[in-house]
N, C-alpha and C positions, 0 to 999 in steps of 0.2 A: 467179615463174620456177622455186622450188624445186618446185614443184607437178605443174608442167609436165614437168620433168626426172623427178620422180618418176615419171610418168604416162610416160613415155616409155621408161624403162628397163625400168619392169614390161612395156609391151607387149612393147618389143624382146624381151625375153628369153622371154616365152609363145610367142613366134612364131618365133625362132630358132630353137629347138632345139638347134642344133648349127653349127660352123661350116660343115658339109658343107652348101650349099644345096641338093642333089640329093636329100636326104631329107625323108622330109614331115613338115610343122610338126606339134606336135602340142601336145594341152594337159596343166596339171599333172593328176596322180593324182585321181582322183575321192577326197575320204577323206573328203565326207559333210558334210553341212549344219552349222557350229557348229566344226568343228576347222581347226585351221589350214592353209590350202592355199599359203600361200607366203608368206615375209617379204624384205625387202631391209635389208643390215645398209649403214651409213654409213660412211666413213671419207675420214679426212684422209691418209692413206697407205696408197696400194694392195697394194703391194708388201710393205707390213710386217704388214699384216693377213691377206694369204693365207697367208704364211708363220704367222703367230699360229694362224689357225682351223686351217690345213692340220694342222699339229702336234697342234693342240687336240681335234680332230671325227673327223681324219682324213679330212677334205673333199677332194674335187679342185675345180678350177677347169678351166671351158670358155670361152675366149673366144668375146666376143658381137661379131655380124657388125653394120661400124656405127660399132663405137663402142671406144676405148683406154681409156675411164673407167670401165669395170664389164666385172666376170665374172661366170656361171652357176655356181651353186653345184653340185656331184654329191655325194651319198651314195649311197654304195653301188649307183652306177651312175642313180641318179636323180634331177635334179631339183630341188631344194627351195626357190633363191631365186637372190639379187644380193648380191654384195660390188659397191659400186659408190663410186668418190672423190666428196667431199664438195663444194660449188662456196661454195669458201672455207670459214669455220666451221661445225662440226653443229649444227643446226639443230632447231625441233619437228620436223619434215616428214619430219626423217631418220629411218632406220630403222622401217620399218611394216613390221605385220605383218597380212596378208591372209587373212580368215577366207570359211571357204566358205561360201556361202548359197542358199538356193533360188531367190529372184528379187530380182535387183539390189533392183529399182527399189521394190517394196513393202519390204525391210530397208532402204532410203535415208530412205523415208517415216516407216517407224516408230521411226529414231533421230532424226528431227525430232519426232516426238510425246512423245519420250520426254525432251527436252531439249536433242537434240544438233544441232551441223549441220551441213549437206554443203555440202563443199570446191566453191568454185565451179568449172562446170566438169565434174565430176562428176556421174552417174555415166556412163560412156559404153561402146561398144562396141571391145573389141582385134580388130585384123586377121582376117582368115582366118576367121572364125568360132569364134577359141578362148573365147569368154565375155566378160565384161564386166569393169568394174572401179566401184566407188563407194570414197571418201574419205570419210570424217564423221569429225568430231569429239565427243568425248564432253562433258559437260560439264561436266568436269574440266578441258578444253584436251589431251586427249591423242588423236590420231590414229590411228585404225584402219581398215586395208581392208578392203574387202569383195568378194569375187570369185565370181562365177556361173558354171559353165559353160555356160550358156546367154545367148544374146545379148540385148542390148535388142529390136534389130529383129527378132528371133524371136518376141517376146511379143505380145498384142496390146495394148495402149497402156491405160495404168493411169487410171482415174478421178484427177482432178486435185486435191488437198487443200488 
């Protein structure tokens, strides 16, 4: 279920944009194969944690169209992730942090070769055509996204391992 929610908040939020529906969806910042394109922080209190980072980062918050349990992070007018409540205790699942890749579905494959494995489920296509998203595990047990902006169904279909 946390998986799930996971998976649904990061779409929600690539695809929101903004509460304005009138403006067009769009996707994060290209910042290039390897760096980080988007994280979602966890919390068991919403309200005390915007308040925490707002002070902290000097964050704004955008509500996400949808849903009372998570905001859109802004820096400096852009972008960067989810503050989103916790569905009871934090969890491993909570807090990922979403690394940009060139194709899902071959980075999904080679952390399975590597040791790791993918979140069932995973990897799959977000809305609109903003990119993709994969889960894996490392094999430590620690959680890390992985985001394309490029779609599954844009690729042509990957030899099967």
């Amino acid at each position: 279920m946390r998986n799930a929610i996971l998976a649904i908040t990061f779409a929600l939020t690539l695809v929101s944009g903004s509460v304005d529906a009138a403006k067009k969806k769009t996707r994060p910042a290209d910042v290039g194969p390897g760096r980080i394109a988007w994280f979602d922080i966890t919390t068991t209190n919403l309200a005390q944690s915007r308040e925490f980072y707002g002070k902290l980062f000097d964050w704004k918050f955008t509500a996400l169209q949808g849903t009372d349990q998570a905001v859109e992070i802004v820096s400096r007018g852009t972008a960067i992730g989810t503050l989103r409540g916790a569905e009871g205790k934090i969890g491993s699942f909570n807090g990922v942090v979403y690394v940009q890749v060139t194709d899902i579905q071959a980075s999904c494959n080679k952390a399975k070769d590597l040791g790791g494995t993918v979140v069932p489920g995973f990897p799959f296509d977000l809305p609109d055509g903003t990119g993709a998203i994969g889960l894996v595990v490392d094999p430590s047990g620690h959680p890390v996204g992985l985001y394309s902006r490029t779609a599954l169904a844009a690729k042509a279909p990957s030899p099967a391992k």
